[in-house]
C-alpha positions in Angstrom: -13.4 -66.5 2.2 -11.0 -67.7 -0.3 -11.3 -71.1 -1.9 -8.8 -73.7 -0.4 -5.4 -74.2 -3.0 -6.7 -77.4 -3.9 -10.3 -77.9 -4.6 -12.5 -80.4 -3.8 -12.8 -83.3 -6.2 -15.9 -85.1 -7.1 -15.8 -88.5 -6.3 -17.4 -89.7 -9.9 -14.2 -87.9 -11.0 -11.9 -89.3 -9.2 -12.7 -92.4 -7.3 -10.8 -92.9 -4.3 -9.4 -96.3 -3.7 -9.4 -98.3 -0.4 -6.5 -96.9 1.4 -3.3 -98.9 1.5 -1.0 -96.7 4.0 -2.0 -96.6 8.0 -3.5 -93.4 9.0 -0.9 -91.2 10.0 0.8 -91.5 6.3 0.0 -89.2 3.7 -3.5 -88.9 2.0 -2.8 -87.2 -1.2 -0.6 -87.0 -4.4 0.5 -83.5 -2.7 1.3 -84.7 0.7 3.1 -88.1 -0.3 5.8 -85.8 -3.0 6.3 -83.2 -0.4 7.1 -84.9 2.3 9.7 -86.7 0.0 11.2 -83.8 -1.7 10.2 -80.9 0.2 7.4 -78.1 -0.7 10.1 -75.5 -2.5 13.9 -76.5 -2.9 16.9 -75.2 -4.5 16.0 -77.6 -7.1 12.0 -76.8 -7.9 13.5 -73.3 -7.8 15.9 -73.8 -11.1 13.0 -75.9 -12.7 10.0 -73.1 -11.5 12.4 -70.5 -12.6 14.2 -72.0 -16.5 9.9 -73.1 -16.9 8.2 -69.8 -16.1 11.0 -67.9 -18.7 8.8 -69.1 -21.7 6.6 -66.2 -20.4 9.3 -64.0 -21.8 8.7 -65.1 -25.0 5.0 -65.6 -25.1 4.7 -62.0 -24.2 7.2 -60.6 -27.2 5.4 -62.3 -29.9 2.0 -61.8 -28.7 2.9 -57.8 -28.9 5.4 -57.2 -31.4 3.3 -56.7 -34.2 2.8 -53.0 -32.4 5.7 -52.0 -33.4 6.4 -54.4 -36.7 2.5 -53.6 -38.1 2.4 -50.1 -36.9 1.4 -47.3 -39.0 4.2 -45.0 -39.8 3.7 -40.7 -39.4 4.4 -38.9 -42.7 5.5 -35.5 -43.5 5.1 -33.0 -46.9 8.2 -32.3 -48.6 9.5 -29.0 -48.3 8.8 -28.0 -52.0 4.7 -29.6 -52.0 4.6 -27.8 -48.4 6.2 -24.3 -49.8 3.9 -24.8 -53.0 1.1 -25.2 -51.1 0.1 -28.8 -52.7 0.5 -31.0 -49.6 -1.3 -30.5 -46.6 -0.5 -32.9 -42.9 -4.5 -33.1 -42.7 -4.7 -34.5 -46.5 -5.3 -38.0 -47.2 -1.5 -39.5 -48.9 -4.1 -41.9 -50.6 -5.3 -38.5 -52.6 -1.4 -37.6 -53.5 1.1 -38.1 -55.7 3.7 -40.4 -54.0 6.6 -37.8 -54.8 4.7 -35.1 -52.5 5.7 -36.7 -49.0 7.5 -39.2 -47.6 7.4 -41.2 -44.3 9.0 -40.3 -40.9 10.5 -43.6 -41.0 12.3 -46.0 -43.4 9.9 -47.7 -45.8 10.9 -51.0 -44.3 10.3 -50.4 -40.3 6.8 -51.3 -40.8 5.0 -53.5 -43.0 2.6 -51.2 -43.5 5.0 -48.9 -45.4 6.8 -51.2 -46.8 4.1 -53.5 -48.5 1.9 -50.0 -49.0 -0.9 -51.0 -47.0 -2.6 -47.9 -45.9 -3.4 -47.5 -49.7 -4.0 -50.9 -50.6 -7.1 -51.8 -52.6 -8.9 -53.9 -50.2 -8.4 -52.1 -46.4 -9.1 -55.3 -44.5 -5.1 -56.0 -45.5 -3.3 -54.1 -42.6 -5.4 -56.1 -40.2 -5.1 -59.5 -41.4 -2.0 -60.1 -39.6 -2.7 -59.5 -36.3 -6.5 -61.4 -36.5 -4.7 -64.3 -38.1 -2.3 -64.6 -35.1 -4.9 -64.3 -32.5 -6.9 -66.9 -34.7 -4.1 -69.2 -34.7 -3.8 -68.6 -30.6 -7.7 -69.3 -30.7 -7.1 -72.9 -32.8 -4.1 -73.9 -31.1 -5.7 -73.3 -28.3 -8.5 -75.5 -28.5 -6.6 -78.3 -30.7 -3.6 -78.6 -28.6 -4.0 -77.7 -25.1 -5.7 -81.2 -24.1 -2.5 -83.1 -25.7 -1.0 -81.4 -22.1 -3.8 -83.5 -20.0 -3.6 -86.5 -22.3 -0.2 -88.0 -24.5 2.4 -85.6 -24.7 2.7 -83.6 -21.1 3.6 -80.3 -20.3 7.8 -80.8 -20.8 7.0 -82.0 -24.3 4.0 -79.6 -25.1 6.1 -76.5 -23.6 9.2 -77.6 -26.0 7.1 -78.1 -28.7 5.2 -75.4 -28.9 8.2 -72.5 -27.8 10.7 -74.8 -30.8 7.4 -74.3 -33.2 7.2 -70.7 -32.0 10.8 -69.0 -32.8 10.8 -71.0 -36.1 7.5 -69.5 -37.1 8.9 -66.2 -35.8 12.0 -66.7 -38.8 9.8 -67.4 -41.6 8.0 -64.5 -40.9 10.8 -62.6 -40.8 11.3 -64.1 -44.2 8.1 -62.9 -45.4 7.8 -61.7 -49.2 4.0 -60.8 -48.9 1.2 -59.9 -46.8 -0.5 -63.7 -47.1 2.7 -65.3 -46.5 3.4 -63.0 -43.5 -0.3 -63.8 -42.0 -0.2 -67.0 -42.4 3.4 -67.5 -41.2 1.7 -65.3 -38.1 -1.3 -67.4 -37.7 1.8 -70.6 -37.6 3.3 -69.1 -34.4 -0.4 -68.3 -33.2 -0.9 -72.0 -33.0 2.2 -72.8 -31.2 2.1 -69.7 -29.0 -1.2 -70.8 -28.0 0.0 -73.8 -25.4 3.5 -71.9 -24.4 1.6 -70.1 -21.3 -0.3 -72.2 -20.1 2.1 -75.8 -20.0 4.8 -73.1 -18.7 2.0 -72.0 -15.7 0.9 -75.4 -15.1 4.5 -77.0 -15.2 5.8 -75.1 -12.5 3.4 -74.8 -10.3 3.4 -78.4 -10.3 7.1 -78.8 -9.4 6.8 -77.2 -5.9 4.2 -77.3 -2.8 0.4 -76.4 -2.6 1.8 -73.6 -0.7 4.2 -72.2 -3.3 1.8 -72.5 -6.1 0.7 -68.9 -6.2 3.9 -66.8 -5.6 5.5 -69.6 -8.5 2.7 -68.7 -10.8 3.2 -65.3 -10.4 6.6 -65.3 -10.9 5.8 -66.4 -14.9 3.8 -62.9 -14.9 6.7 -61.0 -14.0 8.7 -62.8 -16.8 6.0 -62.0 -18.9 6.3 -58.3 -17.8 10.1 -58.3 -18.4 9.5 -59.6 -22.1 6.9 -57.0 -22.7 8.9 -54.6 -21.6 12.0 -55.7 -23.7 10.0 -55.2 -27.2 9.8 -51.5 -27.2 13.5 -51.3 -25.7 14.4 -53.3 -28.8 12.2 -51.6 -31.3 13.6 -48.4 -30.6 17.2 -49.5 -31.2 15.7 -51.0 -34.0 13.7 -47.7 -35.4 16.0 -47.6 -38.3 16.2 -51.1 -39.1 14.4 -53.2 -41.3 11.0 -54.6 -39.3 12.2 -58.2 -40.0 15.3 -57.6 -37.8 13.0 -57.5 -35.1 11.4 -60.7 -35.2 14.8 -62.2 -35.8 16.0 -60.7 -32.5 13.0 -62.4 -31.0 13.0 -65.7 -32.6 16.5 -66.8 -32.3 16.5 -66.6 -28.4 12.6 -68.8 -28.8 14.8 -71.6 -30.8 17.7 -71.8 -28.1 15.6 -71.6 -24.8 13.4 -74.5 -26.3 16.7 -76.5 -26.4 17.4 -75.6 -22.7 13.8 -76.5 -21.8 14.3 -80.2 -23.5 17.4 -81.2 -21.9 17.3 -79.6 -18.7 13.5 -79.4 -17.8 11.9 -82.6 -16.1 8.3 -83.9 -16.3 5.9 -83.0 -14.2 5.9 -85.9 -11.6 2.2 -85.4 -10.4 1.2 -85.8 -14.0 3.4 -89.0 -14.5 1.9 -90.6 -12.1 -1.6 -89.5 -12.9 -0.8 -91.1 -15.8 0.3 -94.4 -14.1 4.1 -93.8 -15.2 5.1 -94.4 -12.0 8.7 -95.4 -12.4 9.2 -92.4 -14.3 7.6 -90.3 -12.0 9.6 -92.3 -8.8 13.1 -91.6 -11.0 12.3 -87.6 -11.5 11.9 -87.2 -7.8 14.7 -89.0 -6.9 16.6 -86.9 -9.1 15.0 -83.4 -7.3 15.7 -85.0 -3.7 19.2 -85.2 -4.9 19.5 -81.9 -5.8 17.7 -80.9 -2.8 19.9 -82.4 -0.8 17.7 -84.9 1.1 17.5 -88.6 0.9 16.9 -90.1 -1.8 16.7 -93.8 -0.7 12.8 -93.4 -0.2 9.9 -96.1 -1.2 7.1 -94.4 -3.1 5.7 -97.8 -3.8 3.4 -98.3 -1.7 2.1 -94.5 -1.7 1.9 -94.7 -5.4 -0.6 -97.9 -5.3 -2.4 -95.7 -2.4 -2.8 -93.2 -5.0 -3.6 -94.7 -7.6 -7.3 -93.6 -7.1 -6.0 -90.4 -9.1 -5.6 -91.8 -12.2 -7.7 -90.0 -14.8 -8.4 -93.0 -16.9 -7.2 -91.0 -19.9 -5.4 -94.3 -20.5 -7.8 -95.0 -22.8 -6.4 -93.7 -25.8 -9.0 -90.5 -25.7 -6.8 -87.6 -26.4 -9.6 -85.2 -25.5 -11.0 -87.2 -23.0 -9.9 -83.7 -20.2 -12.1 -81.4 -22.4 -14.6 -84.5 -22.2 -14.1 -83.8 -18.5 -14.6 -80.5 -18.6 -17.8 -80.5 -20.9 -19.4 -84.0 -19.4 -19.1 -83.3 -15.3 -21.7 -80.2 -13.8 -19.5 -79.0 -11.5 -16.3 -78.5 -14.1 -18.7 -77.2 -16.6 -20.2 -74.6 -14.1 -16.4 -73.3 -13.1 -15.1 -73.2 -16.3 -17.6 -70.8 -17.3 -17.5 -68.6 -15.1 -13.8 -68.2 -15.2 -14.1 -68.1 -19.1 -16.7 -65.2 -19.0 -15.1 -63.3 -16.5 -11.5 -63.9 -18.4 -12.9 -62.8 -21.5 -14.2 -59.5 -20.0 -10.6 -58.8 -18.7 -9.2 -60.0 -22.0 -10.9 -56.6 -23.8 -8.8 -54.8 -21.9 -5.5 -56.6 -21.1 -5.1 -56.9 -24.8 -6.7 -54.2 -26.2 -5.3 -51.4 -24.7 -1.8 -52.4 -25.9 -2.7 -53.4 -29.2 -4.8 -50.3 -30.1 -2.5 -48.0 -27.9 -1.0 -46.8 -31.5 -4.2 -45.4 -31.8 -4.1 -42.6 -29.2 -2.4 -39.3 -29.7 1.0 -40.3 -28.0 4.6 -41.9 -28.9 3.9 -45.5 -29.7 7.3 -46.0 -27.3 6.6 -44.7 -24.5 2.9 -45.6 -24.8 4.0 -49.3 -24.6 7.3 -48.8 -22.3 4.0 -47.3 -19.6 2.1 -50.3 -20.5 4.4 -52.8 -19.7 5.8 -51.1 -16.5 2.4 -50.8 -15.2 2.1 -55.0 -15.1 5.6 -55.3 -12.8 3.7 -53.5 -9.5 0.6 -55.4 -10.5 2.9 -58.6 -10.4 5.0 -57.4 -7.1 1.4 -56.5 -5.5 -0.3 -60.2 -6.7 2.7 -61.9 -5.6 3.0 -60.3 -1.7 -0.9 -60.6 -1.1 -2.1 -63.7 -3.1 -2.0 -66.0 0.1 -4.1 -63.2 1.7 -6.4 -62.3 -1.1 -9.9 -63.8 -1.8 -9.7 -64.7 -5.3 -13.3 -64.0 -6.5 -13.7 -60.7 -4.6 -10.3 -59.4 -6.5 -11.1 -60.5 -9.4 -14.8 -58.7 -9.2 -13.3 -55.4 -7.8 -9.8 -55.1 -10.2 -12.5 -56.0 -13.3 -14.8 -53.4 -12.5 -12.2 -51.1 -11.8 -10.8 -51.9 -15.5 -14.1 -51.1 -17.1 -15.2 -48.0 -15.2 -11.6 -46.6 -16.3 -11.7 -47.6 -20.0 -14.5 -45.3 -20.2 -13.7 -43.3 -18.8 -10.3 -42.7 -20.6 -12.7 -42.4 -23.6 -14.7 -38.9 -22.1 -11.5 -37.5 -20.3 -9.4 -34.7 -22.3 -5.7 -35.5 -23.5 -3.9 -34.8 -20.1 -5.7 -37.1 -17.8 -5.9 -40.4 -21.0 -3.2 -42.1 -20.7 -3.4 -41.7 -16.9 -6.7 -43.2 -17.1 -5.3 -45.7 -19.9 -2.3 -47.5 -17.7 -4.6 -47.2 -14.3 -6.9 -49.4 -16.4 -4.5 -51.8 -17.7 -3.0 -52.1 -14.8 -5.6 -53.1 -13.0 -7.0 -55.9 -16.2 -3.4 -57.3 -15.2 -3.8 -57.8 -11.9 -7.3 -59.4 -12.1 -5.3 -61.5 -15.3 -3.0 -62.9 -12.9 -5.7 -63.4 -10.3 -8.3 -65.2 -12.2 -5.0 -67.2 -13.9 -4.0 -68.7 -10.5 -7.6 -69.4 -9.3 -8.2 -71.3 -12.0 -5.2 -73.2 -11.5 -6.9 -74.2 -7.6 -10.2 -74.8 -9.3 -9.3 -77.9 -11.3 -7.0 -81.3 -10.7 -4.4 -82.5 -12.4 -6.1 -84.3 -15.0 -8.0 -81.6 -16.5 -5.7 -78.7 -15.2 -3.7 -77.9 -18.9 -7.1 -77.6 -20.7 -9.0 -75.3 -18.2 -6.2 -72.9 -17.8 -5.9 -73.2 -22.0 -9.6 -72.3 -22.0 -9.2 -69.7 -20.2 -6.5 -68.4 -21.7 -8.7 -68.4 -25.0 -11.6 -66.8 -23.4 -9.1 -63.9 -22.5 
């Protein structure tokens, strides 16, 4: 049977205070701002919606080194291939430089561009990409907490998408391969936090019950973002491989502006953090828009509450990942989730990022790729009130590996069959495990164990 949306919380966690409202009022953060401001309004729809769009971005600069570190094909030229001196199965390490060319202009891909694939020390083409996922890895565990603790998620998620699409320009301003990785290993840090405060932040806007179809709705903007790379590489074959990350990192800069003047705070966490008049004045401001009252008391539900408070008040900005570490049942959760996310991570992300690899146009390879997560979105998304979390997650993992191998001993024809049924189902058990662990784990500590996750994955 599936877990409830809202776990159970310890009570050497969160201590409950005596109760200060009569029986029939509500008995939790959840109940007190729904029944104020409703479970999913026209106004948690704008925020759920402008919140889960940093999904877009998250997914373009997490993949678009496919297509900007890709290695380009090569052809003889007519006279070495009449003459007999250049052959496609030769080495162009072994030839003169005047016996072929590439497919491609020299400045589509680094790798041409900077002459990589001859370069003295091989570890060079791959620097980029491990310095990115590095940075994500860092970022990840140096940032997330901020989330639980000082900032929030409105200020994190701003934050981390502004620091994003101006990392994204200076590597488009690259002159080297070390300036490049490191400029990559910049926007690995920042994208690090984008995913999960987005996730966390609006969920948190609407009702226990819209939690799941809201959090999935991030997935299919991070479908839609996937799927925009290879639509824009290909208009962009011909075009200098800086021009790409340009085209991505200008929209980053301008949505971050949207996200800090039009994006609220997450109430729950405001008052988590005892900000309560803050907290009061954002969901008078929803109720507004909602079209309900908005002459309400919270007072008195707010002191009733105030048993939630994490006590991260004291000045401990890791004191969620103390949480996390320090409590037996948090610490028993989190790894689970973390060693089932990293299982599904092998795939999720590999298979895209070494899909250059198989015998097939990079293109379509990716354009498959991507398509393959919107039905595992539209599937998650119809059935996620009805699915048991842990038995989908088991069964689409398993699925996953059986196919990976088996996409390694199956001939040509049936590989990339094998390759997207694979994927596909690594995304579905992504999204899955991504919104269990968003039910496992309270507000106070919520940001860092979905960050954790994400860096297991």
């Amino acid at each position: 049977m599936a877990p409830p949306s809202h776990a159970p919380l310890p009570a050497d966690l969160l201590p409950v205070s005596e109760p200060l409202l009569p029986k029939e009022d509500p008995s939790s953060l959840d109940d007190v701002i729904e029944q104020h401001i409703g479970g999913f309004g026209l106004a948690q729809m704008f925020q759920a919606f402008l919140v889960s769009c940093a999904w877009i971005f998250d997914a373009q600069y997490t993949f678009i080194n496919i297509f900007t570190d890709a290695e380009p094909k090569w052809h003889c030229s007519p006279d070495s291939a009449a003459a007999g001196t250049c052959s496609p199965s030769s080495s162009i390490c072994s030839m003169d430089s005047s016996l072929w060319s590439w497919d491609s202009p020299a400045h589509a891909s680094i790798v041409s561009q900077w002459n990589l694939t001859c370069s003295v020390n091989p570890v060079l083409a791959g620097l980029p990409p491990s310095a990115f996922f590095m940075g994500c890895l860092v970022g990840g565990l140096v940032l997330a907490t901020l989330a639980d603790s000082t900032l929030g998620r409105h200020k994190m998620l701003f934050l981390s998408t502004f620091a994003m699409g101006l990392s994204g320009i200076l590597t488009a301003a690259s002159p080297n391969i070390w300036f490049y990785s490191a400029a990559r290993f910049v926007g690995g840090v920042a994208r690090a936090t984008v995913g999960t405060s987005a996730l966390v932040l609006s969920t948190e806007f609407v009702g226990k019950r819209w939690r799941g179809e809201v959090g999935i709705f991030g997935f299919v903007c991070f479908t839609f973002g996937f799927l925009s790379l290879p639509v824009s590489a290909y208009l962009l074959r011909t075009e200098t491989w800086r021009l790409i990350y340009l085209v991505v990192s200008v929209p980053t800069l301008l949505y971050s502006l949207l996200v800090r003047f039009l994006v609220f705070e997450s109430p729950r966490w405001l008052i988590v953090k005892g900000r309560e008049g803050e907290a009061v004045d954002t969901l008078r401001r929803i109720a507004r828009r909602n079209g309900m009252a908005d002459d309400f008391s919270l007072t008195v539900g707010l002191c009733y509450l105030a048993g939630e408070k994490d006590g991260a008040g004291s000045g401990n900005i890791y004191s969620a990942l103390m949480v996390l570490w320090q409590k037996p049942w948090a610490f028993r959760r989190l790894t689970a989730v973390m060693i089932a996310g990293f299982g599904i991570g092998l795939v999720y992300y590999g298979m895209p990022l070494a899909v250059g690899d198989l015998d097939f146009n990079l293109y379509l390879s990716v354009t498959f790729n991507a398509l393959s997560e919107l039905p595992s979105a539209l599937l998650t998304f119809f059935l996620i009130s009805k699915m048991n979390r842990r038995t989908a997650v088991v069964a689409f993992t398993l699925a996953s590996g059986v196919l990976s191998v088996a996409c390694v001993l199956m001939g040509k024809g049936v590989q990339m069959i094998a390759e997207v049924v694979s994927f596909f189902c690594a995304c579905t058990a992504f999204t899955v495990i991504m919104i269990y662990c968003l039910e496992l784990f309270p507000t106070s500590v919520r940001n860092s164990a979905v960050s954790m996750l994400r860096q297991a994955l």
